[in-house]
Structures are given as C-alpha cells and as structure tokens.
C-alpha positions as CSV (number, residue, x, y, z in Angstrom):
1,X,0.0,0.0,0.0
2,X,1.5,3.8,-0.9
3,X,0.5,6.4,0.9
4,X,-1.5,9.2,-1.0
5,X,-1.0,12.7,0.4
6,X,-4.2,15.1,-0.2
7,X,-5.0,18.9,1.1
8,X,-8.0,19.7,1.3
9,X,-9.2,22.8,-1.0
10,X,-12.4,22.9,0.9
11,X,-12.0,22.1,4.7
12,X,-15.6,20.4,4.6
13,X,-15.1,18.1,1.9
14,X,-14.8,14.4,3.0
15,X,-11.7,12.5,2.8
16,X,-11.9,9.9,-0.1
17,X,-12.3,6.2,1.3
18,X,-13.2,2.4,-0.1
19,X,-16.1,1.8,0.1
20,X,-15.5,-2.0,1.0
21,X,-12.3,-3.7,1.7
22,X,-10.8,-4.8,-0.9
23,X,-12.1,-2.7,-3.6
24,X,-9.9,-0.7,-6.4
25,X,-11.2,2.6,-6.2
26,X,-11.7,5.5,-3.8
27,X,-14.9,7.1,-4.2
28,X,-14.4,10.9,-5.4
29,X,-17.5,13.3,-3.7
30,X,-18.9,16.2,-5.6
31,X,-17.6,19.5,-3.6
32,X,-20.8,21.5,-4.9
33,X,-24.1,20.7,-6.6
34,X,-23.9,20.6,-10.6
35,X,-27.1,19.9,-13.0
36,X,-26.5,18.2,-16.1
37,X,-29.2,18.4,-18.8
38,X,-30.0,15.6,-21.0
39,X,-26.5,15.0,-23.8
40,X,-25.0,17.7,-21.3
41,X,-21.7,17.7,-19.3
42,X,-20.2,19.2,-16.3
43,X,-17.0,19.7,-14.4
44,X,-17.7,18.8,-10.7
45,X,-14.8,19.5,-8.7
46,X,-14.5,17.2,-5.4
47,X,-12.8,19.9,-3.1
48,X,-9.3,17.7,-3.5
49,X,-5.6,17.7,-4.3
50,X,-3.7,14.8,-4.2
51,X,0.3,14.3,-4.3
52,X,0.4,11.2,-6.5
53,X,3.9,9.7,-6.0
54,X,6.2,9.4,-9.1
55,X,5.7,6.1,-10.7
56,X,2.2,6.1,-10.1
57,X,-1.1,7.8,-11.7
58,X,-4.5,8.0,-11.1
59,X,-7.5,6.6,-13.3
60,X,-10.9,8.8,-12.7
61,X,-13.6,6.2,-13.2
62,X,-17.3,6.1,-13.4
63,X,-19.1,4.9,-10.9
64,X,-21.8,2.0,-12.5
65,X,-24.7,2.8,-10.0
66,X,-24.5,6.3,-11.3
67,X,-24.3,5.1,-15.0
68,X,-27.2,2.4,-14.1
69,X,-29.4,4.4,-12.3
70,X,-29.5,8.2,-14.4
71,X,-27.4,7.4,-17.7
72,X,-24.4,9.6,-16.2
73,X,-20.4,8.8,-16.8
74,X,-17.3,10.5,-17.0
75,X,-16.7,11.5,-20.3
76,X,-13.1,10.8,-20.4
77,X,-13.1,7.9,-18.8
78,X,-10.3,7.1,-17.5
79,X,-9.4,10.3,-16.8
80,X,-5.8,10.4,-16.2
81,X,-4.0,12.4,-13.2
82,X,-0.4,12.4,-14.0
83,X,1.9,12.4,-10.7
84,X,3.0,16.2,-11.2
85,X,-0.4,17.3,-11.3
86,X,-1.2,19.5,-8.0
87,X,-4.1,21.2,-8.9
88,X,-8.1,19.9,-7.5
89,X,-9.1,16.8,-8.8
90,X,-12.2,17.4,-11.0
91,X,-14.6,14.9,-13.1
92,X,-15.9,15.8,-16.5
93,X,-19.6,14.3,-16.3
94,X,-21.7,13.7,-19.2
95,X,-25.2,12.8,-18.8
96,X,-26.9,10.3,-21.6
97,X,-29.9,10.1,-20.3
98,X,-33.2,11.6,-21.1
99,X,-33.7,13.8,-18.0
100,X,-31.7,16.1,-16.4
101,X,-29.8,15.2,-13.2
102,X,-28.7,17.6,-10.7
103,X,-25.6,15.7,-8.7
104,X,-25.2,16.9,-4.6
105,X,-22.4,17.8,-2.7
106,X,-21.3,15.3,-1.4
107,X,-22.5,12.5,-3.6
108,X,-20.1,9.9,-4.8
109,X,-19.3,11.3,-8.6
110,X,-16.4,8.9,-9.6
111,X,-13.8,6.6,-8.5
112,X,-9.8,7.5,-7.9
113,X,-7.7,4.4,-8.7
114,X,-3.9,4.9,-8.0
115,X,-2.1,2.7,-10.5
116,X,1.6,1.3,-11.1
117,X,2.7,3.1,-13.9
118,X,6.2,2.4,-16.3
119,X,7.2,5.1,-18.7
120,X,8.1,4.1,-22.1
121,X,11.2,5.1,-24.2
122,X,10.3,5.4,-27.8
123,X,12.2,4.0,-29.9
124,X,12.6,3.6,-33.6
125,X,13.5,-0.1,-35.0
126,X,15.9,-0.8,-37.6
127,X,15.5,1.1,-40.8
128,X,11.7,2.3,-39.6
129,X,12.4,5.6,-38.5
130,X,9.9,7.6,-39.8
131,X,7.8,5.1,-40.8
132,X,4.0,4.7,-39.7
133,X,2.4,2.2,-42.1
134,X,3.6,-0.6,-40.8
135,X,1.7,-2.4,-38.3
136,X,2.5,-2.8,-34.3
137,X,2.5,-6.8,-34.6
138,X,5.8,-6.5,-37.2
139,X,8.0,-5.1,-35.2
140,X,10.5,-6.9,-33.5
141,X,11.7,-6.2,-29.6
C-alpha cells in the first residue's frame, strides 16, 4: 500500500475512502451541486488535491450505480491524473440520459484508482524511422 498525500481545498469536503475492503477505487464526492441536462456535461470539482507519487497515476472512473441508475459517466473515462499534477481533482460528467440530473455535494461522482505506472522510451526499429504504415504486430523487440 503507498501512501497518498491530499489537502483539502475545501476544509468540509470528505476524505476519499473504499467503500468496502478490498475494492480498487476511492470514491471521489462532488464539492458542490452541478445539474447536467440531458447530452449535457459538467466539471464537478471534489474539493481535492492529491500528491500522487512518481511512478504512479491516477485513473478517474465512473461509478456503475451512477451510470445504471440516471445514464451519467465521466466523459473521459479514465481520466488520467499524471503524478505532477497538484491542482483539485475534478470529473468531466456527461449525462446520456433523457432527464436532467442535478448531482449533490457530497455525492459519490467517480472513483480515484492509484495505479503502477512504467514510462516508455520510444524508440525507432531498424530502418523504420519515420515510418508509420507498418503495423504494431511486425515489429521486433
């Protein structure tokens, strides 16, 4: 287990927690009410700031009872928090369904999973540099 270090932005905002044990994903909270009309979308801030350690990133996930229940999903799903980012921890909502849905403070918006992360060095293979027709599968490690 890592540690996560967060500030709150909002003193009153709740800390994010698992629901159960064992699950993947820390339920994000809306810091303030946002309505999102039918096809419409939304960034709903959660009050948060997070100090993801290098090596890692976090994955902003819908939540499927939201989804399930009023047609509503992050948009970007996952959204991707890089560990440099220091800023508050929003979630682009999109609503599908046919009625509009007003989301409370305080409501779980989204999940925050803290992933294992390797960064890639790109490089070119053999006499391919420059080259973008060819397919993934033919080159050679």
């Amino acid at each position: 287990m890592i540690k996560l270090p967060l500030k709150r932005l909002d003193p009153s905002v709740a800390v994010p927690t698992y629901a159960r044990d064992g699950d993947a994903g820390l339920d994000l909270r809306a810091a303030h009410d946002a309505t999102l009309e039918p096809g419409g979308r939304g960034l709903v801030g959660t009050g948060l700031a997070v100090a993801i350690p290098a090596g890692f990133a976090g994955l902003v996930l819908p939540r499927s009872g939201l989804a399930l229940t009023h047609g509503v999903t992050v948009l970007n799903a996952p959204g991707l928090v890089d560990a440099g980012y220091r800023g508050e921890l929003k979630v682009l909502l999109v609503n599908h369904g046919e009625k509009a849905v007003t989301v409370r403070r305080g409501e779980r918006v989204a999940q925050l999973v803290i992933q294992h992360v390797e960064r890639a060095e790109p490089a070119f293979h053999g006499s391919q540099e420059g080259c973008v027709s060819r397919s993934v599968g033919d080159v050679e490690a």
